[in-house]
C-alpha distance (Angstrom), angle and dihedral (degrees) to the residues before:
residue distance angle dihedral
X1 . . .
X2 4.03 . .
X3 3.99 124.3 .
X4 3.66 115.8 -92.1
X5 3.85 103.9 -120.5
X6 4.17 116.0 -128.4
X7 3.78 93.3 -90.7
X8 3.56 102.6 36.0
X9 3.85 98.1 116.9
X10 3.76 92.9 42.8
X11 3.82 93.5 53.2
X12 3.45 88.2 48.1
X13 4.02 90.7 49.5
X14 3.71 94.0 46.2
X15 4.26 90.5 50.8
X16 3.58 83.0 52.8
X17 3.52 94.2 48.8
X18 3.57 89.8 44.4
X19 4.32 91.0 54.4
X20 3.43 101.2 -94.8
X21 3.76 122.4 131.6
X22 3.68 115.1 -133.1
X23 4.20 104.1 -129.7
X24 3.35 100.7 162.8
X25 3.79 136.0 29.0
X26 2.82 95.1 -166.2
X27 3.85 116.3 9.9
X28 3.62 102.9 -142.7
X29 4.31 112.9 -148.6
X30 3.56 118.8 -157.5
X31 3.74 123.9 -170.7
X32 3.60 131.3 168.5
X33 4.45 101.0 -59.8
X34 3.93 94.3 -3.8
X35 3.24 147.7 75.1
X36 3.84 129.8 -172.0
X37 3.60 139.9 -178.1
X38 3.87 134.3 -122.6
X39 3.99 121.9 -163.6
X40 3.69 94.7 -132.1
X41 3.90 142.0 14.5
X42 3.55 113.8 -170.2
X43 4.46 142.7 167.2
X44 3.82 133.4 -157.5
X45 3.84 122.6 -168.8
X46 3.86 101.2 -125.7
X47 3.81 100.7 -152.9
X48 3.75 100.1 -174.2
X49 3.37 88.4 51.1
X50 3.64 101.7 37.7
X51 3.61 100.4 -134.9
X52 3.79 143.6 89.2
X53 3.97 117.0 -104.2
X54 3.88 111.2 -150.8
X55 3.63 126.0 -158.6
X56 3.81 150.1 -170.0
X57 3.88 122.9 -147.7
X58 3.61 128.9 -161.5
X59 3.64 108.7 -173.5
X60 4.29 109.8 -142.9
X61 4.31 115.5 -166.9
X62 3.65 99.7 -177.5
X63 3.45 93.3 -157.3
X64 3.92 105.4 135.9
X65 4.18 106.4 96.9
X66 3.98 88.5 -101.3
X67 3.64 118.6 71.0
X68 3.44 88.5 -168.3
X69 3.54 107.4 58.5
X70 4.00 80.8 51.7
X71 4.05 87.1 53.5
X72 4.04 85.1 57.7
X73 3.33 102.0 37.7
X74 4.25 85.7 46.3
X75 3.77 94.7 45.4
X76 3.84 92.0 49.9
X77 3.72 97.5 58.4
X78 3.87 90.3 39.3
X79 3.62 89.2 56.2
X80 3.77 98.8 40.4
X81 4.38 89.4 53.7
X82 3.67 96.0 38.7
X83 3.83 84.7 55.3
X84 3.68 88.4 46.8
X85 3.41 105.8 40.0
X86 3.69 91.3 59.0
X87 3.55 104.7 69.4
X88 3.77 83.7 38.7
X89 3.81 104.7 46.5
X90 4.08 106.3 -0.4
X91 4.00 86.6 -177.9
X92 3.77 100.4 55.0
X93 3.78 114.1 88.1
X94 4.19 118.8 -146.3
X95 4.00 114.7 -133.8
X96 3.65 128.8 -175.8
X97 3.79 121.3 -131.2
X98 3.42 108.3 -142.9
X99 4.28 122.0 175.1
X100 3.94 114.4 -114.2
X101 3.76 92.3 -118.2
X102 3.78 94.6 60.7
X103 3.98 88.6 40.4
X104 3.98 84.7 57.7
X105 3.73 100.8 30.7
X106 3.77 101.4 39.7
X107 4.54 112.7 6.4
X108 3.36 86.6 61.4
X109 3.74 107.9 67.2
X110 3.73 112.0 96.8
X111 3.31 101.7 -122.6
X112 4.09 85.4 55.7
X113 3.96 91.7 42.1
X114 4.14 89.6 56.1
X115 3.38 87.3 47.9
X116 3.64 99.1 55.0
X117 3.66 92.5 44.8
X118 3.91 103.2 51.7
X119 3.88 87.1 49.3
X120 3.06 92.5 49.8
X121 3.75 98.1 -126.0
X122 4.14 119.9 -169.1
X123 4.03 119.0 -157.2
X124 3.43 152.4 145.2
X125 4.18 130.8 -134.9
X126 3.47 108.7 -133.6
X127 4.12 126.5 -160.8
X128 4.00 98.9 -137.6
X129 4.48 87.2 -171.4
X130 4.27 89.7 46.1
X131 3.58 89.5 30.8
X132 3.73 95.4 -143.6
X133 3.61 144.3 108.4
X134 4.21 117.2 -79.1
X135 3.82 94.8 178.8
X136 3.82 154.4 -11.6
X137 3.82 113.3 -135.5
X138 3.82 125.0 -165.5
């Protein structure tokens, strides 16, 4: 079984805070000769829309002293799962969990925010003190 990252139990408080029911902890993805692990699988019943909205959550620290060896590191596994996950579960939708600090400190340099947006990059800011949700992004 994977490592739990630092804030694995308070991203997975705050989605539950936030109305999402915790499925899968973790979600495993199988394809072909591998199998991976993400933190968190989770569902909410949209009721204006009248259907369910599944998700994938890889929870991201940033805690080493380079942000952008994180970013890497991060953006590999995301890659690797969402790859996965969509022969497996086409519906489900991966997020990264990222801490509000680092969303402040490091997600909002330009050179980070073009990134994110020509790959296409989904997440959530997370408040590890509040334990809650801050923002959806993408």
């Amino acid at each position: 079984m994977p490592r739990l990252d630092t804030y694995h139990d308070i991203v997975r408080v705050a989605l539950v805070k936030d109305g999402w029911k915790i499925t899968h902890d973790p979600l495993t993805i199988e394809f072909e000769d591998l199998t991976v692990y993400a933190d968190l699988g989770a569902e909410k019943f949209i009721a204006a829309e009248k259907y369910e909205r599944k998700i994938a959550i890889e929870v991201k620290a940033f805690l080493s002293p380079s942000p952008v060896t994180e970013l890497e590191r991060a953006i590999g596994q995301y890659y690797l799962y969402s790859t996965f996950m969509v022969k497996q579960e086409p519906q489900r939708i991966l997020y990264l969990a990222i801490p509000e600090r680092i969303y402040h400190n490091f997600f909002q340099r330009p050179s980070i925010q073009v990134f994110v947006k020509e790959r296409g990059i989904i997440f959530f800011i997370f408040n590890p003190e509040r334990e809650e949700i801050v923002l959806w992004k993408g």
